[in-house]
C-alpha positions in Angstrom: -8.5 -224.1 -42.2 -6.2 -221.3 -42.9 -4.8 -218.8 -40.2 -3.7 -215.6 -39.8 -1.5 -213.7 -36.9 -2.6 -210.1 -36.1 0.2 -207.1 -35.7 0.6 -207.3 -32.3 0.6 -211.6 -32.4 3.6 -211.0 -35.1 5.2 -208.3 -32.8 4.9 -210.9 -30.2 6.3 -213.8 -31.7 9.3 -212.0 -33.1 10.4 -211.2 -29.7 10.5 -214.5 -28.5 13.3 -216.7 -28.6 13.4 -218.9 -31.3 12.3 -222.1 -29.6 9.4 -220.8 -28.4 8.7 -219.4 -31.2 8.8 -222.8 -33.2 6.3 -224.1 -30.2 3.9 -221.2 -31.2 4.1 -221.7 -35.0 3.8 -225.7 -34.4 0.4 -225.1 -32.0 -0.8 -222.5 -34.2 -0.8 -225.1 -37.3 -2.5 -227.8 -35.1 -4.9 -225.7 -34.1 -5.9 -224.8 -38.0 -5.9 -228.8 -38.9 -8.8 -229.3 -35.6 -11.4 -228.3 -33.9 -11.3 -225.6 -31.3 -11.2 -226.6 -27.9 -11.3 -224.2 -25.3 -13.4 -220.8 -25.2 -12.5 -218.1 -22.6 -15.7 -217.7 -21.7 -19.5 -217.0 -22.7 -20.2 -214.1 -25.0 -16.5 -213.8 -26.0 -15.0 -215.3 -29.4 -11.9 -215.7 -28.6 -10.6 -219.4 -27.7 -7.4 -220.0 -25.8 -4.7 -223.0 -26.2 -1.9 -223.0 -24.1 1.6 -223.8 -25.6 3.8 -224.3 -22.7 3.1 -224.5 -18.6 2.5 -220.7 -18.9 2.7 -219.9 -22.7 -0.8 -219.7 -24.4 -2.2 -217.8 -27.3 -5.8 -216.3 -28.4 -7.4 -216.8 -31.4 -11.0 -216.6 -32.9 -12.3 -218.3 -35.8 -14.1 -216.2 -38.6 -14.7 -217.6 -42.3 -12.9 -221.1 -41.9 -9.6 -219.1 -41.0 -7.8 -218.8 -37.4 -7.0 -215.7 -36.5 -4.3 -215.5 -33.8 -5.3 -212.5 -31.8 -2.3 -212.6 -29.2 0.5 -214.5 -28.0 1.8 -214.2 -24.3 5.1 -216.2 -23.0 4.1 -216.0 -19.3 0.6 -216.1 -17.6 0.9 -212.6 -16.2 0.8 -211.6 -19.6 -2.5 -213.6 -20.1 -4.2 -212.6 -17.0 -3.3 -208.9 -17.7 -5.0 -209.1 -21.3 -7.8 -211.4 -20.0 -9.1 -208.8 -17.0 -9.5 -205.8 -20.1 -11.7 -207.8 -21.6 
């Protein structure tokens, strides 16, 4: 599978410090070689995998490509985006 990052997942990465950054490019490429693994929840697309004790990103998968909706470095972040849904 391909994958793709959205503006605001490109935004997000750029602001982060390098080595987290390398641990979101390194999940995002495993995550395109398998399966997904964990959806957020019924009736959403979007799956979650979590990068670091509190670093996770959202994607969805549409057309054999991953497409990395956001990227958060803490779980407030997260929680914040996941309670507007």
């Amino acid at each position: 599978m391909n994958h793709r990052l959205s503006k605001d997942a490109e935004c997000e990465l750029e602001s982060m410090d390098s080595t987290l950054m390398l641990m979101f490019v390194r999940h995002i490429e495993k995550v395109s070689n398998m399966p997904p693994r964990r959806h957020l929840r019924f009736g959403n697309p979007h799956f979650v995998e979590k990068v670091t004790k509190s670093a996770r990103f959202a994607y969805r998968i549409e057309n054999e490509t991953v497409y990395v909706v956001r990227c958060f470095a803490t779980h407030k972040e997260y929680e914040n985006w996941y309670k507007q849904l």
